[in-house]
C-alpha positions as a LaTeX table, in Angstrom:
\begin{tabular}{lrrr}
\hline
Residue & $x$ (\AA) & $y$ (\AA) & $z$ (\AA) \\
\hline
Unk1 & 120.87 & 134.18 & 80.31 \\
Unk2 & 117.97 & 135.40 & 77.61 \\
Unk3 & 114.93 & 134.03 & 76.95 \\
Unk4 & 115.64 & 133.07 & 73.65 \\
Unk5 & 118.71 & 131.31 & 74.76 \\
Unk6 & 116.86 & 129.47 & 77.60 \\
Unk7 & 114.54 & 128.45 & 75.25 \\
Unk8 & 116.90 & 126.54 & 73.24 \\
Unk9 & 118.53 & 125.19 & 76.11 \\
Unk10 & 115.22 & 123.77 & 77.10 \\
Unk11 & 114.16 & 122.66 & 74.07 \\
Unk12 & 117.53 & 121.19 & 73.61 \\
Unk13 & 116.80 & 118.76 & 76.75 \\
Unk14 & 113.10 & 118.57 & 75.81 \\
Unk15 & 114.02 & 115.15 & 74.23 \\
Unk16 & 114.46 & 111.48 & 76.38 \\
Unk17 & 117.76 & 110.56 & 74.74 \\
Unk18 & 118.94 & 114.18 & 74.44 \\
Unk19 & 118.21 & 114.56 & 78.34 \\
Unk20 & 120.15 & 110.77 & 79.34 \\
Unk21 & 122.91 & 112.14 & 76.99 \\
Unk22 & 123.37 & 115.77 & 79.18 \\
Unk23 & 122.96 & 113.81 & 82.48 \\
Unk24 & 125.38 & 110.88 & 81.79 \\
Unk25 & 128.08 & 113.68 & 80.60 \\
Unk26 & 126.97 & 115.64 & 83.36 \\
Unk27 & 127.64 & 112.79 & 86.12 \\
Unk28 & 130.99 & 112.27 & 84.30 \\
Unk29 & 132.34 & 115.48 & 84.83 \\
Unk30 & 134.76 & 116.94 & 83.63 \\
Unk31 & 136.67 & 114.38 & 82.16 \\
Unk32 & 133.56 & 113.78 & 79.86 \\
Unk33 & 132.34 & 110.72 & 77.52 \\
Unk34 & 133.71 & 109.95 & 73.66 \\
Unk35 & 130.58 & 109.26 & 71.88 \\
Unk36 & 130.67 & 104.90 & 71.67 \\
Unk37 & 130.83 & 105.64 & 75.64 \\
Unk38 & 127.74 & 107.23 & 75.20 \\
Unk39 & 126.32 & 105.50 & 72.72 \\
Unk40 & 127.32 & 102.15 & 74.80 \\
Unk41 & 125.91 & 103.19 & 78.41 \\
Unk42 & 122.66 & 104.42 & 77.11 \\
Unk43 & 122.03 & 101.47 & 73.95 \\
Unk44 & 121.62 & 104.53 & 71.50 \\
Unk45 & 122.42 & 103.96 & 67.96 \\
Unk46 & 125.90 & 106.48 & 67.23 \\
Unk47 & 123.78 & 107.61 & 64.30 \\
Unk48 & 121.28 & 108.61 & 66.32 \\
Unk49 & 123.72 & 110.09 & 69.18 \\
Unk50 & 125.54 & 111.94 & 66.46 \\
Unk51 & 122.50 & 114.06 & 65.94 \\
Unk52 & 121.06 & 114.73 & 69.89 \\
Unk53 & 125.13 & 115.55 & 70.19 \\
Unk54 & 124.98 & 118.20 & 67.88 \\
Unk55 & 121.63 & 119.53 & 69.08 \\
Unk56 & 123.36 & 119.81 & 72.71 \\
Unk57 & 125.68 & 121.20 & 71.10 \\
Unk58 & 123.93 & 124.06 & 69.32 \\
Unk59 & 122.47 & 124.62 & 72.67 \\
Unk60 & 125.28 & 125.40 & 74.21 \\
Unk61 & 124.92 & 122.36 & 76.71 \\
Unk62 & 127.79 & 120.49 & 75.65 \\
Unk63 & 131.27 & 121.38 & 74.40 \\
Unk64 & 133.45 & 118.83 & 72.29 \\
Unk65 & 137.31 & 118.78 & 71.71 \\
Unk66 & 139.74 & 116.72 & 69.97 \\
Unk67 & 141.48 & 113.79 & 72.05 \\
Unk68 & 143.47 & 112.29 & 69.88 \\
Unk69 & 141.83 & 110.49 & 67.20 \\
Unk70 & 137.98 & 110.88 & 68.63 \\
Unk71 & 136.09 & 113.78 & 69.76 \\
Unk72 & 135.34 & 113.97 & 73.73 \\
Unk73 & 131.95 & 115.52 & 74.74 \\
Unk74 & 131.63 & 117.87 & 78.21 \\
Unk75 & 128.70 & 118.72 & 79.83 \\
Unk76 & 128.91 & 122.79 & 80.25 \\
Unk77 & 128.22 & 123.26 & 83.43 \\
Unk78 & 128.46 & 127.36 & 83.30 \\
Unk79 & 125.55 & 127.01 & 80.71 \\
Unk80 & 123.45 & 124.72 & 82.82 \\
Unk81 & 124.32 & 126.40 & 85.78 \\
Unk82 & 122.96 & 129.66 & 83.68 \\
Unk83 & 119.97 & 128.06 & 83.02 \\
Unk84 & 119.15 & 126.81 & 86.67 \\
Unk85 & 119.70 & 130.48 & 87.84 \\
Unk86 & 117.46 & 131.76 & 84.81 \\
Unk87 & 114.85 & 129.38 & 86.44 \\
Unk88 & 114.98 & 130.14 & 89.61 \\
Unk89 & 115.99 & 134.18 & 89.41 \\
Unk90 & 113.80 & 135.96 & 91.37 \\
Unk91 & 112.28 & 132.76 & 92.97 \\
Unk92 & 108.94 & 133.15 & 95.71 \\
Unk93 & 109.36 & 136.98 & 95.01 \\
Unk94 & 113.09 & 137.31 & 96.97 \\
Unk95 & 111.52 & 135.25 & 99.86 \\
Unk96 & 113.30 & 132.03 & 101.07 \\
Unk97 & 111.27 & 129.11 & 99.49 \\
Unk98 & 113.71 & 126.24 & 99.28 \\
Unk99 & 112.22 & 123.31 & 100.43 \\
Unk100 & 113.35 & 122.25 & 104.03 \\
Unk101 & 114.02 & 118.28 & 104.08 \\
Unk102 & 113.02 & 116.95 & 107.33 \\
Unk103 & 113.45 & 113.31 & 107.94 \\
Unk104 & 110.34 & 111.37 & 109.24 \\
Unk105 & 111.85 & 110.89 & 112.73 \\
Unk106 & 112.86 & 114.20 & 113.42 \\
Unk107 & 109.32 & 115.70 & 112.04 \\
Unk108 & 107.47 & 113.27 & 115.10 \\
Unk109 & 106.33 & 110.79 & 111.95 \\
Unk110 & 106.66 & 107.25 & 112.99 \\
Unk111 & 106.24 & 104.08 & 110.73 \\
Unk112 & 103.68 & 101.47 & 111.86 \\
\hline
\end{tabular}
């Protein structure tokens, strides 16, 4: 991924509803969400949907196609796996710096 193209992405998802929108189609998979779905789960106004749709869209977030008589929207998950790798290429200079999750009990922390 470019620069320019991360940019968009990012300004794409720089937005509350915009953001919901790409995480509700992204927990639905591949089957995706036709937009009253959307518009339904999160209480935004289809007018309003309509346009952070087409601003996904343009980002390259979101794919649509035909089903039937309504238009289902995908996440893209190649594009926002791009984009994680864009942000994290080259990450603590080569070195290993994911965080290491250690629950409480194992790490000698006890609750009182």
């Amino acid at each position: 991924m470019e620069n320019k193209s991360a940019v968009i992405a990012l300004a794409a998802l720089a937005q509350e509803s915009r953001l919901q929108t790409f995480r509700l189609l992204v927990q639905a998979g591949p089957e995706g969400l036709v937009p009253t779905h959307i518009a339904e789960r999160l209480g935004i106004a289809p007018s309003s949907l309509s346009f952070h749709l087409k601003e996904l869209a343009h980002a390259g977030l979101i794919t649509s196609e035909k089903n039937g008589r309504s238009i289902l929207y995908v996440a893209n998950f190649s594009a926002m796996n791009g984009l994680i790798a864009f942000l994290t290429e080259n990450c603590c200079g080569g070195n290993p710096c994911t965080p290491v999750c250690v629950p409480a009990c194992a790490a000698g922390v006890t609750s009182s």
